[in-house]
C-alpha positions as a Markdown table, in Angstrom:
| # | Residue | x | y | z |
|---|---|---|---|---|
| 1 | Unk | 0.0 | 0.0 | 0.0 |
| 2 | Unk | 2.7 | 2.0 | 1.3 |
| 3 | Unk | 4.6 | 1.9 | -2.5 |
| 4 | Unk | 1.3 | 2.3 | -4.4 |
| 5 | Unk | 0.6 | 5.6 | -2.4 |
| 6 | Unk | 3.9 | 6.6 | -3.2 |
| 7 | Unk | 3.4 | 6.0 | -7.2 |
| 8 | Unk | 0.1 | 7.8 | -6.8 |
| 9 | Unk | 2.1 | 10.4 | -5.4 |
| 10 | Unk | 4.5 | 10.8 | -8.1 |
| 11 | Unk | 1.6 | 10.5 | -10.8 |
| 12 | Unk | -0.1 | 13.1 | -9.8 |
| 13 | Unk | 2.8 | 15.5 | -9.8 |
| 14 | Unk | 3.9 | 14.7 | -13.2 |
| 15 | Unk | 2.1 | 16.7 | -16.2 |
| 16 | Unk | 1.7 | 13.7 | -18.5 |
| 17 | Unk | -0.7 | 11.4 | -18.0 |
| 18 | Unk | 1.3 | 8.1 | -18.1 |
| 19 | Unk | 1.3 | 5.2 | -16.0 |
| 20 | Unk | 3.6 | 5.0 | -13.2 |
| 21 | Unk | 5.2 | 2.0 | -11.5 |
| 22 | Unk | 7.0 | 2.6 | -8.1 |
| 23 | Unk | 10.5 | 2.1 | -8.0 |
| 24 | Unk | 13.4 | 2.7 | -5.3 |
| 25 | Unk | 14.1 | 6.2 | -7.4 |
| 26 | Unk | 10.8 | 7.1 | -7.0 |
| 27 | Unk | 11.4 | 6.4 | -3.2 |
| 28 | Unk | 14.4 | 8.2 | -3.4 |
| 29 | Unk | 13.0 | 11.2 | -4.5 |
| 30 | Unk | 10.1 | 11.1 | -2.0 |
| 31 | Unk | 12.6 | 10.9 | 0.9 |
| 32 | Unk | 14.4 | 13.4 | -0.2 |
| 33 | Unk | 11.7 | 15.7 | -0.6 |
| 34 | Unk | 10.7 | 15.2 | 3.1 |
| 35 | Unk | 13.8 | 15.9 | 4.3 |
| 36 | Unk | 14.4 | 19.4 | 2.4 |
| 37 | Unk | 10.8 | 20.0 | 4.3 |
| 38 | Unk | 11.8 | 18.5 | 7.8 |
| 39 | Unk | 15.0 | 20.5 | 7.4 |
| 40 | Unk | 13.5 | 23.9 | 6.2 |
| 41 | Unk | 12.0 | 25.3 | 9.6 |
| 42 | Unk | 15.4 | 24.3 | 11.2 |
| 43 | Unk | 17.6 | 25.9 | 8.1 |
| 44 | Unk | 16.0 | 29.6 | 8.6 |
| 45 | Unk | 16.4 | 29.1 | 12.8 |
| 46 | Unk | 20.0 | 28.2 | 12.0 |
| 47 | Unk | 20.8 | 31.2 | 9.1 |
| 48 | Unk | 21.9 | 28.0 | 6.9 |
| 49 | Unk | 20.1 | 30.2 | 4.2 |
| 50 | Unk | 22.2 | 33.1 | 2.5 |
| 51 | Unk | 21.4 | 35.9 | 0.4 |
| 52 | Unk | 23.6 | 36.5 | -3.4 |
| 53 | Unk | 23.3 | 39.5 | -4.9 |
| 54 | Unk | 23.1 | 39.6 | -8.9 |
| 55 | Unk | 24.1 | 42.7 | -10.5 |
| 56 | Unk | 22.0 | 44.2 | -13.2 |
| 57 | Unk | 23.7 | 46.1 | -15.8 |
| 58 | Unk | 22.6 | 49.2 | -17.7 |
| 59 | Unk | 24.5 | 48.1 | -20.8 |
| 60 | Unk | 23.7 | 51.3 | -22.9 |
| 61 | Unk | 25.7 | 53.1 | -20.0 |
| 62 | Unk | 27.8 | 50.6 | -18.9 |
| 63 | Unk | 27.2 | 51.0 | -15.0 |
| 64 | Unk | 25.6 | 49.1 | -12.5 |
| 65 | Unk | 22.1 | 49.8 | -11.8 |
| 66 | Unk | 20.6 | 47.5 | -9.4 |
| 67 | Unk | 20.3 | 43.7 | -8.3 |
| 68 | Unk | 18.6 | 40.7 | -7.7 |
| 69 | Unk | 18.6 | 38.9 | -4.4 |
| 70 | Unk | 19.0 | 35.1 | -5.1 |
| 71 | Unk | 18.8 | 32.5 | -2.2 |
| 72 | Unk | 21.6 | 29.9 | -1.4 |
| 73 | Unk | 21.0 | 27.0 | 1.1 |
| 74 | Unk | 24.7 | 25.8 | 2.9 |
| 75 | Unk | 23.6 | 22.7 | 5.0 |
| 76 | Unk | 25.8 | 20.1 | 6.2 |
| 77 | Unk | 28.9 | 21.6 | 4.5 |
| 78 | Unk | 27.4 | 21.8 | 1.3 |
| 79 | Unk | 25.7 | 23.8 | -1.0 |
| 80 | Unk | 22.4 | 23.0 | -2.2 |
| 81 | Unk | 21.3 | 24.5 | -5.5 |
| 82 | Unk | 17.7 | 26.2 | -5.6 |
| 83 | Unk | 16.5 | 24.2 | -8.2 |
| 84 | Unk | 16.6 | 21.3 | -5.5 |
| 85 | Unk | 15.1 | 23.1 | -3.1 |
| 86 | Unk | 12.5 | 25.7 | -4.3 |
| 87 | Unk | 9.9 | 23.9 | -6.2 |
| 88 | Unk | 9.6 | 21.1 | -3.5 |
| 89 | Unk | 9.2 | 24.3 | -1.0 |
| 90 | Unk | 6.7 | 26.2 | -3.8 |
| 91 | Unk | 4.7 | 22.8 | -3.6 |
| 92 | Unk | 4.2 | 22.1 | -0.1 |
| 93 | Unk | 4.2 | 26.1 | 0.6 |
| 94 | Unk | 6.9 | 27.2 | 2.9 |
| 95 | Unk | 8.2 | 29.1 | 0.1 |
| 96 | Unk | 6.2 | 32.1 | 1.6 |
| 97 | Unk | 8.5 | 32.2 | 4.8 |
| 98 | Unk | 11.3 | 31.7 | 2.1 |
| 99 | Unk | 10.4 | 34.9 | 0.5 |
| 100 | Unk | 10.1 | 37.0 | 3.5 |
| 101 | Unk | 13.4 | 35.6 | 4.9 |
| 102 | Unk | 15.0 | 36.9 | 1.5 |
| 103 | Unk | 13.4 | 40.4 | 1.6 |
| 104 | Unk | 14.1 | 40.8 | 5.0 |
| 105 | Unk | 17.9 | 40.1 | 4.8 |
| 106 | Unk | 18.1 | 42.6 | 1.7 |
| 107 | Unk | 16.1 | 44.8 | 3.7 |
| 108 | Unk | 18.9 | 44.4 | 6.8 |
| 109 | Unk | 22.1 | 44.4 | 3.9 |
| 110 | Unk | 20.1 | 48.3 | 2.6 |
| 111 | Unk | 20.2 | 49.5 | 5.8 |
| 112 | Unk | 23.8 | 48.5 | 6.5 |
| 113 | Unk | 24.6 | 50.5 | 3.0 |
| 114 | Unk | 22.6 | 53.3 | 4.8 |
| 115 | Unk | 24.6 | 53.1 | 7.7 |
| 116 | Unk | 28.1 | 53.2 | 6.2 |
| 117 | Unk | 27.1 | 55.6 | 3.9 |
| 118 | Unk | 27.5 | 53.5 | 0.9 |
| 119 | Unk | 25.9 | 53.5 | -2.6 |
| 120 | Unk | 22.3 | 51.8 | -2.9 |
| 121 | Unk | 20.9 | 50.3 | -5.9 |
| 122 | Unk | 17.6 | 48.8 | -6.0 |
| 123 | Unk | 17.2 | 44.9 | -5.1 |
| 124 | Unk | 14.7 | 43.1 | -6.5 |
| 125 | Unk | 12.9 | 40.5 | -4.4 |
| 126 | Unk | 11.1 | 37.5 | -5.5 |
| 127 | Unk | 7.9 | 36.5 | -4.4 |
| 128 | Unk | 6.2 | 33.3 | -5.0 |
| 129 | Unk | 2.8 | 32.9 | -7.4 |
| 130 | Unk | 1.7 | 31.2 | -3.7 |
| 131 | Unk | 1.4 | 34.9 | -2.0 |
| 132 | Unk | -1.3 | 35.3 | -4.2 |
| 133 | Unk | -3.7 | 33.9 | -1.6 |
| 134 | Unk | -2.4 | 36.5 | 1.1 |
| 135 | Unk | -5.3 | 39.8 | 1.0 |
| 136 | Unk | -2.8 | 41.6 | 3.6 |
| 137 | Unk | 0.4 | 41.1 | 1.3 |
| 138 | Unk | 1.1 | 44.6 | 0.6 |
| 139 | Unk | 0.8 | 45.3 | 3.8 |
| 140 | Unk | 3.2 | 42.9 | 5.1 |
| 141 | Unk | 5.6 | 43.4 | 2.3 |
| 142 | Unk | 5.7 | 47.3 | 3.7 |
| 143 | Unk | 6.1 | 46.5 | 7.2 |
| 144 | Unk | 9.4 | 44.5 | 7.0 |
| 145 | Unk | 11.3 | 47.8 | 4.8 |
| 146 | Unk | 9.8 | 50.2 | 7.4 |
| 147 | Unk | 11.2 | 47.9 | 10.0 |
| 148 | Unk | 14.7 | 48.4 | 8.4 |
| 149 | Unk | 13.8 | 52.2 | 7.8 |
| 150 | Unk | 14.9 | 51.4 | 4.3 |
| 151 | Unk | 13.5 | 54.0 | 1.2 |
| 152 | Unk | 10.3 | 52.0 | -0.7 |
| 153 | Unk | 12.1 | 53.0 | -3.8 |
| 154 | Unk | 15.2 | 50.8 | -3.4 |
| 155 | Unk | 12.9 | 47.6 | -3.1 |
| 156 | Unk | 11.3 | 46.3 | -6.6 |
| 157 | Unk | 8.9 | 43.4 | -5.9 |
| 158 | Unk | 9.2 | 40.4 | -8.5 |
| 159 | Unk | 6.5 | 38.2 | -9.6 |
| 160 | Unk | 6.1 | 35.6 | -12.1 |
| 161 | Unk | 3.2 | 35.6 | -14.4 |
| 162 | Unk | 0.1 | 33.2 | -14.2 |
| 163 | Unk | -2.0 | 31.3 | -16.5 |
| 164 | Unk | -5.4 | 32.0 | -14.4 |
| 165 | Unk | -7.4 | 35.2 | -14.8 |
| 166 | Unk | -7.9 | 35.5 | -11.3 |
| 167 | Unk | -4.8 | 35.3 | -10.4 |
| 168 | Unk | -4.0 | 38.4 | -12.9 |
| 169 | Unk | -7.2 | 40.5 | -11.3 |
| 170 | Unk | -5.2 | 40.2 | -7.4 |
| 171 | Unk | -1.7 | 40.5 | -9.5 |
| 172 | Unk | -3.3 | 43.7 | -11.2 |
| 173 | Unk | -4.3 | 45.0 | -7.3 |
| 174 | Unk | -1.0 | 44.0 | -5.6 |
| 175 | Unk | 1.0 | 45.7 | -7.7 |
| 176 | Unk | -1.5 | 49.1 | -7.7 |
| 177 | Unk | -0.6 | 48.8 | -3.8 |
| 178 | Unk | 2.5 | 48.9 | -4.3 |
| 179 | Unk | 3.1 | 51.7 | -6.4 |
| 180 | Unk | 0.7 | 53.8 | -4.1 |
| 181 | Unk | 3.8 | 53.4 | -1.5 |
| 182 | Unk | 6.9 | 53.6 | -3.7 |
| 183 | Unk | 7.3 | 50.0 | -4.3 |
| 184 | Unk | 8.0 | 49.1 | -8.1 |
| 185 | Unk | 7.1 | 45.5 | -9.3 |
| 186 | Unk | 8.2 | 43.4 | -12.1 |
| 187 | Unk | 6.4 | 40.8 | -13.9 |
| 188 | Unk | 9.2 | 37.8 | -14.6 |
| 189 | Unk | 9.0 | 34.9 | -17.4 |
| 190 | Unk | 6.8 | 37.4 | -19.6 |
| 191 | Unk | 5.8 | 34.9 | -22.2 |
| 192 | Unk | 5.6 | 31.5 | -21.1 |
| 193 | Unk | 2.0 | 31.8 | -19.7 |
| 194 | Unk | -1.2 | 31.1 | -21.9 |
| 195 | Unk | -2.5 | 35.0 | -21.8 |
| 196 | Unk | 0.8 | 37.1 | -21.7 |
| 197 | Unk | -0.9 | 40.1 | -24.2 |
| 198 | Unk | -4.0 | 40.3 | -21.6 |
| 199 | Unk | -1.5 | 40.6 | -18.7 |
| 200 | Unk | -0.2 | 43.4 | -20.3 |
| 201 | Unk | -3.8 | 45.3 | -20.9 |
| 202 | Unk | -4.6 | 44.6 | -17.1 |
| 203 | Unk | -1.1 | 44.7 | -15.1 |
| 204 | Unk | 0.6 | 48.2 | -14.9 |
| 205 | Unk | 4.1 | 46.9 | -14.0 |
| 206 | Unk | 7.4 | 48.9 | -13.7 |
| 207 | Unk | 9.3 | 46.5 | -15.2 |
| 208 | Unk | 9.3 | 43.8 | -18.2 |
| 209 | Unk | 11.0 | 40.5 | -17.7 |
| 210 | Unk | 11.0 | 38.7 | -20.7 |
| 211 | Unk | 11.5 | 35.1 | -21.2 |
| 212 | Unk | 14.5 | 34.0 | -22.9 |
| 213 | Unk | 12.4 | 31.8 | -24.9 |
| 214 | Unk | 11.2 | 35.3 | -26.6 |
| 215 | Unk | 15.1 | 36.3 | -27.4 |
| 216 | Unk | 15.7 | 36.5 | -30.6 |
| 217 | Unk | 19.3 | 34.1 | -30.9 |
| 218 | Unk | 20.2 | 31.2 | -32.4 |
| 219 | Unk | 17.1 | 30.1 | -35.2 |
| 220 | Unk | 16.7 | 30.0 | -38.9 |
| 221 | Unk | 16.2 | 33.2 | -40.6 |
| 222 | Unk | 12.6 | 32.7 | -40.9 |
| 223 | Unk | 12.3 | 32.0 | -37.5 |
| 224 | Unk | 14.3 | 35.1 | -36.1 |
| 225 | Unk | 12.2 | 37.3 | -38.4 |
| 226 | Unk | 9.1 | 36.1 | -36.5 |
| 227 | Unk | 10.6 | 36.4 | -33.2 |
| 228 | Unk | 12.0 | 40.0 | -33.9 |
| 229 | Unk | 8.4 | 41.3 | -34.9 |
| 230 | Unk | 7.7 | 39.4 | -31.2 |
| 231 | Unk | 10.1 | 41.1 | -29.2 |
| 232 | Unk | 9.6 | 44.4 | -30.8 |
């Protein structure tokens, strides 16, 4: 029973709609998935989680002009990448308390920059499709840079588009509450969804993030052509 469930399990995660049989990879990967979740709570208690900081580049001017904040997990004397960690944490939903723990830390490394007089670029944050269900978002998002007495305008707020309507309506309203504050927002993977051009009629972002799938690079000149009329 206890190896059917787990095949179940597995099926129902996968997009296609084959059959699957259990085997020990398949128990494998359902261990291991309960331990990055066992070993999350105790990770964030412990500061096993660290911030990177991306640079952006203004390459018409040739200067740095902000940053993105990316998260790094160091357990056990290792380094575990995020693509090992983050969509088992955006399925079972601790990715929320993920997300804060980031913008907080960026929001404690601003302050420091504030302190010592430094230079400050903006750092964008990334917040999970998951917040979505959160009505007092805004509100929270606002509370942790006031805590660090950090300027709104040095915080951009990333989100990644949806395919659901619904979703786009509280998108639409998250990011309008934002903006009334300071707060600029960016829509990431612009293009993989299903309604993209209606995101752009509804959503009045800051900022653009297309998908690389949209990049014109690499094709057959019939191809490019298409995905140059695209991009422009």
């Amino acid at each position: 029973m206890m190896r059917t469930s787990s095949a179940y399990q597995t099926a129902r995660q996968r997009d296609s709609k084959e059959v699957v049989y259990f085997n020990e990879e398949i128990q494998r990967e359902i261990m291991y998935q309960k331990e990055i979740i066992a070993g999350f709570f105790q990770g964030i208690a412990q500061q096993e989680f660290e911030v990177y900081y991306q640079p952006k580049v203004n390459t018409e001017e040739r200067c740095l002009c902000g940053a993105e904040a990316l998260i790094r997990w160091h357990r056990n004397g290792k380094m575990i990448p995020p693509m090992e960690f983050i969509p088992i944490l955006e399925k079972e939903g601790s990715i929320c308390t993920l997300d804060f723990y980031v913008l907080d830390k960026v929001c404690e490394f601003l302050e420091e920059c504030i302190r010592e007089k430094l230079p400050l670029h903006t750092i964008s944050v990334n917040f999970s499709k998951r917040h979505m269900e959160n009505p007092h978002l805004a509100q929270e998002i606002v509370g942790i840079i006031d805590k660090h007495q950090v300027p709104h305008n040095y915080i951009e707020i990333e989100l990644t588009e949806s395919e659901d309507v619904k979703d786009y309506i509280v998108l639409a309203q998250l990011i309008e509450q934002l903006k009334a504050v300071g707060v600029s927002a960016s829509v990431d993977d612009f293009g993989t969804g299903y309604s993209s051009l209606n995101m752009l009629k509804m959503i009045h972002t800051d900022i653009l993030k297309i998908d690389k799938s949209f990049i014109p690079f690499g094709r057959d000149e019939s191809d490019n052509q298409k995905d140059c009329i695209m991009f422009e």
